[in-house]
C-alpha positions, 0 to 999 in steps of 0.5 A: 500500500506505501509503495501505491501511495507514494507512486501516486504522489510522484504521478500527480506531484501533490501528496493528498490529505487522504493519501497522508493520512493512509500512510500515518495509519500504515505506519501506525499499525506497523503493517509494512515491509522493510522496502516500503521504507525506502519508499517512504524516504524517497517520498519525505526527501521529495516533500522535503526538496518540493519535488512533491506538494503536500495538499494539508497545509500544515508541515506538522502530519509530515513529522511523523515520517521522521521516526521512519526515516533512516540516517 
């Protein structure tokens, strides 16, 4: 599902609210596979750059992928 979402994101440019908060509940029930990380840094590092636009105006949400991103 991460890796869905993030080729979405990438596809249209903009990560939506609804997509965010999909990934929050993924990560929050711990249900993914070690490779969906590295989707999920490649995602942050894009929002993070501007390459991706968030749709939720606030930066806060996105600090939950932090926990996941590796060093």
């Amino acid at each position: 599902m991460i890796r869905t979402l993030v080729e979405s994101a990438f596809q249209t440019g903009y990560l939506s609210v609804e997509s965010e908060g999909l990934l929050h509940q993924v990560l929050a029930t711990k249900c993914y596979q070690s490779e969906d990380l590295e989707d999920l840094e490649t995602l942050y590092d894009a929002v993070r750059t501007g390459e991706i636009k968030r749709e939720a105006s606030s930066q806060l949400p996105m600090a939950f992928l932090t926990q996941y991103k590796s060093c």
